[in-house]
N, C-alpha and C positions, 0 to 999 in steps of 0.2 A: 660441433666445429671447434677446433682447439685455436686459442688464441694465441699468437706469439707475440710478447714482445719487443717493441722496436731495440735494435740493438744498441742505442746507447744510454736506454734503461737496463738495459740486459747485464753491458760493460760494468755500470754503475751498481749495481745489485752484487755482482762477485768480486767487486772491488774490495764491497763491503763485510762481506761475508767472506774472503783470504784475513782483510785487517783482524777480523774479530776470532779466526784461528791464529792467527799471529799473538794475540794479544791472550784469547785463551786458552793456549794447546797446552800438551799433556805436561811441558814444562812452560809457564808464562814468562818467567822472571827468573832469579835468585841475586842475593842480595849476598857478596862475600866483604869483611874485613880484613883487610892485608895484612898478611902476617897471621894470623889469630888459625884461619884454615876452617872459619866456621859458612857453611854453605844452606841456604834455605829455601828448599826446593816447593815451589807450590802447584800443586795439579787440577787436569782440569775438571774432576770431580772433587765439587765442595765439600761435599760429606765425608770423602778423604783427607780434605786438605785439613778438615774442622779437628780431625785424628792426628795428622800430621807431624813429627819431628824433624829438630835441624841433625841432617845428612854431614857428620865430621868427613871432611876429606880433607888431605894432607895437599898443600897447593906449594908444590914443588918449585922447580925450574920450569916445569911447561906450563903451559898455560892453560885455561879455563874456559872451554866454548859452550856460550849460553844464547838466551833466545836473543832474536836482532844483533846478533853479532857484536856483543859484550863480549870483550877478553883481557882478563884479568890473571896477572901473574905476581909475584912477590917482588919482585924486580922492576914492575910499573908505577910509575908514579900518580895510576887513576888514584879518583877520590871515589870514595863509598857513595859517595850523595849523588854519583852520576849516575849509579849502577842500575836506576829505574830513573831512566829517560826526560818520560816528559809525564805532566799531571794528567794528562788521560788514562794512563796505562796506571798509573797508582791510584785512581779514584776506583778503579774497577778492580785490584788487587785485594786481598782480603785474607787476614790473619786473624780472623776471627777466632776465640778458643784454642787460639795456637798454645801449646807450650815452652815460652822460650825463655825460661828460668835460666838463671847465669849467664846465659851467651852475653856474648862482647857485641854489641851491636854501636860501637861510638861512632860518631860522626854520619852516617846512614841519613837516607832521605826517607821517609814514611811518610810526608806529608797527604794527608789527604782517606790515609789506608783507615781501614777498618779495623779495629787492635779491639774489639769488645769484646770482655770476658776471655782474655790472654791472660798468661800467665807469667809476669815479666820479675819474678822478684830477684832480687839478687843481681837482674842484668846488668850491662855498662850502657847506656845512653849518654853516657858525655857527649857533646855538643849536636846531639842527634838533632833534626827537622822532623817534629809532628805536630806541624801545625795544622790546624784542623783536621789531624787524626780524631777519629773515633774512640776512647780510652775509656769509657764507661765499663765501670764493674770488672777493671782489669786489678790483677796483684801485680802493685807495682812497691810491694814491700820492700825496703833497706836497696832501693835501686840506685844508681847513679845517673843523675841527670844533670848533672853540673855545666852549665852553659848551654842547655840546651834550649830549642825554641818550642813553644807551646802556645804560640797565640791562637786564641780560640780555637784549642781544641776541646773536645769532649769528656771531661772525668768523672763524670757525677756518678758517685758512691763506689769510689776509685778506693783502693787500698796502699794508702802513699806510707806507711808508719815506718819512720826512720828512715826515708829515704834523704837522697841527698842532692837538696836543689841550687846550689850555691850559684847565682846570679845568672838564673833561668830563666825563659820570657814566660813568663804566666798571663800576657793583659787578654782581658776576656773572656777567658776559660773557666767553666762551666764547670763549678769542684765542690757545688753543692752537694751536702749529707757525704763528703770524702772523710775518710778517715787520714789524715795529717798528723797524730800523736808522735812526736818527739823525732819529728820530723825538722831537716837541714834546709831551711829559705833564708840565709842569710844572702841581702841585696838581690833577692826576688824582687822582676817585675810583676806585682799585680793587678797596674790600673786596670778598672773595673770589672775587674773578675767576679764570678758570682760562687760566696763562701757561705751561700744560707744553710743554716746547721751543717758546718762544717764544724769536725772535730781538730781541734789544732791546738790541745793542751801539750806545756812543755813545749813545744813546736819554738827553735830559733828560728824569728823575724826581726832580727838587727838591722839595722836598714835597709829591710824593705820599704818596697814603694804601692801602696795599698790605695793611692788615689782613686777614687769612687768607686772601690771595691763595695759590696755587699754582703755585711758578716750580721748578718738578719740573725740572730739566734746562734750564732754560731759559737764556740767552747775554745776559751783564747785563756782558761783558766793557768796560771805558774806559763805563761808563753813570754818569752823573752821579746819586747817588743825595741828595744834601746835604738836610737837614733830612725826609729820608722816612722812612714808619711803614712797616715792617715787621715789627710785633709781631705774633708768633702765626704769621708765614707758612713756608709749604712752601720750603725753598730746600736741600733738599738736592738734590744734584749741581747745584747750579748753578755758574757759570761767571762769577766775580767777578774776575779778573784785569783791574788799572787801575782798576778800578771807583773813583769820590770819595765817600767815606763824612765829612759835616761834621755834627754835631748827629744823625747817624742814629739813628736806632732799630731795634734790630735783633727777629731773630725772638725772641729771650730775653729783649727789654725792654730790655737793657742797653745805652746810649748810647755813639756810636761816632763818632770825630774824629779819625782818624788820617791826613784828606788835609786838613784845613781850610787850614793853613800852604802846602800844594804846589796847592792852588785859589785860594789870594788868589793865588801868584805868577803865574799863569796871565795 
């Protein structure tokens, strides 16, 4: 005897199952920078997408028709951060192992996406949204992320060296065993970020905000710390040798100026 379904489980069943082609058909998404003409097409087998390159197309006078009826032209005043919807459709997006070395990605919404083991060196993420991205074991070498947002997302054993974090939201984020060498955090937010054996020698942290950060072990050896908060943080065993301590504030509160003289001479 075959069973049928009542029909407004039935309704309800192919409602769900149009959404979830909608959301993962053979194009999901693409995420364009206006002007730039960089297009990032994701499909809907992973194992492609995991191969995948960004598609240059020259984004003219006409316009761009994408999935849900995104349309984007150089002439429109959208912003990049709307170009993925709503956080449903971006928790289920995934740029895993992507290669997106140099691309101009500024201002972009990623919030939420899976970015692990990408390859992002060189890109532009100025004022980008990844907050609670996925960023684990991604090269995010000599990157631009200047103003961008990072609360709680994911980096641990991130390849940040020399990138450029100039007054970026760091609070929360998971950047343990990161490699940070002569890396750009000047007026990074870091409240409680976790920097256990993070490498961050040479690393400008001029006022930063390192409030109950945890730099458990972590390598802050010749790192510029001048006018940074470190009230309340974890820094035992760490690794202060060279370190510039001007106007600092330490884990006890107690203010610290004992390279300001050997930093002007500099």
């Amino acid at each position: 005897m075959r069973l049928i379904a009542p029909l407004g489980q039935k309704n309800s069943y192919c409602k769900q199952k149009a959404h979830r082609r909608s959301v993962l058909g053979s194009v999901i998404s693409a995420i364009t920078v206006i002007g730039i003409s960089s297009v990032i097409f994701l499909y809907e087998n992973q194992s492609n997408a995991r191969k995948g390159n960004i598609a240059q197309a020259e984004v003219g006078q006409h316009q761009i028709s994408i999935a849900d009826n995104i349309q984007v032209s150089k002439n429109q005043s959208a912003q990049p951060k709307n170009l993925i919807p709503n956080s449903e459709e971006r928790s289920l997006l995934s740029l895993k192992e992507f290669d997106l070395s140099q691309s101009n990605l500024s201002g972009v919404n990623l919030s939420g996406v899976d970015l692990s083991g990408a390859n992002l060196s060189g890109a532009d993420l100025s004022g980008a949204d990844l907050s609670e991205a996925d960023l684990s074991r991604v090269n995010l070498s000599r990157v631009n992320l200047n103003g961008a947002n990072l609360n709680d997302a994911d980096l641990n054993d991130a390849d940040l060296r020399e990138a450029q974090l100039i007054r970026a939201n760091l609070s929360e984020v998971d950047l343990s065993g990161a490699d940070l060498r002569a890396a750009n955090l000047k007026g990074v937010n870091l409240r409680g970020a976790d920097l256990n054996k993070a490498d961050l020698s040479r690393a400008n942290l001029s006022e930063a905000y390192l409030y109950l950060a945890n730099l458990n072990e972590a390598n802050l050896s010749r790192a510029d710390l001048s006018e940074a908060n470190l009230h309340e943080a974890n820094l035992s065993r760490v690794d202060l040798r060279g370190a510039i301590f001007c106007e600092t504030i330490m884990d006890d509160g107690h203010k610290e100026s004992s390279s300001c003289q050997s930093k002007g001479s500099k």
